[in-house]
N, C-alpha and C positions, 0 to 999 in steps of 0.2 A: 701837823695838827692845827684846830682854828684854836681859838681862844675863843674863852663867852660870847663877847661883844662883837668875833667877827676876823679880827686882827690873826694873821697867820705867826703860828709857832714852827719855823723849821726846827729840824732835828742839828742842822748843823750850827745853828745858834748857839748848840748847849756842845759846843765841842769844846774840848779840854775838861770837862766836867765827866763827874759819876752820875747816874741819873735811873732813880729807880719811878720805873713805869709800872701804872696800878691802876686797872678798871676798874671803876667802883658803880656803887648805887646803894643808895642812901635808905632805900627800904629793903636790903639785902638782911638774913639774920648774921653777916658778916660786917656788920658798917659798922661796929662797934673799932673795928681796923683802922676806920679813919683818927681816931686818937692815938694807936698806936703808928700813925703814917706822918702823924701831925710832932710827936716825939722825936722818928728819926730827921725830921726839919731842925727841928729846935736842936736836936743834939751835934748834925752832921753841915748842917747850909754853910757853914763858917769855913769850912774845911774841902767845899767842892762840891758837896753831893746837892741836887735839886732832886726833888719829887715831885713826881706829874700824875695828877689824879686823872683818867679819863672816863669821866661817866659814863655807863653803857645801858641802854635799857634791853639787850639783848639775850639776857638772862629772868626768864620768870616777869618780864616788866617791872620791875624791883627799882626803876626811875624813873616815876612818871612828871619829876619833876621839869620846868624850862630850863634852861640854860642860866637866867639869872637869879631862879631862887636855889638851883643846886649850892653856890659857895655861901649864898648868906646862911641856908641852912647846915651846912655842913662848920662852917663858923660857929653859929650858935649853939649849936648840939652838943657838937666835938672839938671844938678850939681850933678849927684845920683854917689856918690859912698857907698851907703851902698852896703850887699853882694846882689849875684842875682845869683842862680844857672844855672846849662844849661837848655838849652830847655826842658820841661819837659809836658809829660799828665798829664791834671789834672780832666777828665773827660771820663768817659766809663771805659772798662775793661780794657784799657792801662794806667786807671790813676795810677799816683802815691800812692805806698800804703799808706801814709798819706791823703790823696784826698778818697781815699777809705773808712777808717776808719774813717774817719771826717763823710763820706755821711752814712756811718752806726751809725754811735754814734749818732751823731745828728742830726740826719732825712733827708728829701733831701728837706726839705727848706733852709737849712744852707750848702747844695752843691751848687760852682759854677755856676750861668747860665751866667755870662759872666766876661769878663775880671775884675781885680782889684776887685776882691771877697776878704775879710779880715777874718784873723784867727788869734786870741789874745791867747798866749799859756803863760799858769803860768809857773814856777820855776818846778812846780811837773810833767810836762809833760801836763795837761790838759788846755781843750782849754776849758776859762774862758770868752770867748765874740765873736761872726763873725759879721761883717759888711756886708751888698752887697756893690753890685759895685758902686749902685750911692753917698757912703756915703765918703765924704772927708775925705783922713788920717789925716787930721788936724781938724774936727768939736767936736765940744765937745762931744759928745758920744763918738768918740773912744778916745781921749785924756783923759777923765774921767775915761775909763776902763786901759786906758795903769797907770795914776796916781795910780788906787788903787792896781792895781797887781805891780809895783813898790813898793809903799810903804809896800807892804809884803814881802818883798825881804830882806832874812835873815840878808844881811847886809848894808841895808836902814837906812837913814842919821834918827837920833831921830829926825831933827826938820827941815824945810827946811823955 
């Protein structure tokens, strides 16, 4: 993935870490998520998990924003400063090749059909849970899945 400004995000940067991966767009009737995305930051970052917002305008064009007013506005709105990369595909043959690999490994019911699609990624690189879009980042399914790939996290507190 790039980052806003340009700078590359590999995947294997965030290795030993949980990492829940989330296209968003900020005029989606689902950005409301981005608070609840901005929550499991504040609740889990301490503990291992990072969130990676990937803006998509691939849906409805529901981002029509640049690349440097997506985080201020998303900041503003919604309190999100977890990361969020640049604009990116995440569907057809321009998608990103993680969005790629994701629709071949795991079938193409677990690809994207719209905005605030979720991808739960263990320590080892594999994606260990996807959410669709209508599922809150904060309802207990995915908080239950983000809990147990935490607590496997090599160096996860013995007792909480």
């Amino acid at each position: 993935f790039a980052m806003p400004h340009g700078d590359p995000l590999a995947l294997k940067d965030l290795k030993g870490k949980a990492v829940l991966i989330v296209n968003t767009a900020t005029e989606c009737g689902f950005s409301g998520q981005l608070s609840g995305l901005q929550d499991l930051h504040e609740t889990y970052a301490d503990r291992g998990l990072v969130v990676l917002g990937v803006p998509s305008n691939d849906f409805g064009g529901q981002e029509p924003r640049a690349d440097g007013e997506i985080a201020k506005f998303c900041e503003g709105k919604y309190g999100a400063t977890f990361a969020l990369t640049a604009k990116t595909p995440v569907r057809g043959k321009a998608a990103h090749p993680f969005y790629r690999w994701a629709a071949d490994t795991l079938g193409s019911a677990a690809r994207p059909y719209w905005n605030f699609h979720k991808y739960l990624i263990g320590p080892g690189g594999r994606v260990v849970a996807w959410f669709p879009t209508p599922a809150p980042p904060t309802s207990a399914g995915v908080t239950r899945a983000i809990e147990a790939v935490l607590a496997d996290l090599p160096d996860a507190p013995e007792s909480r």
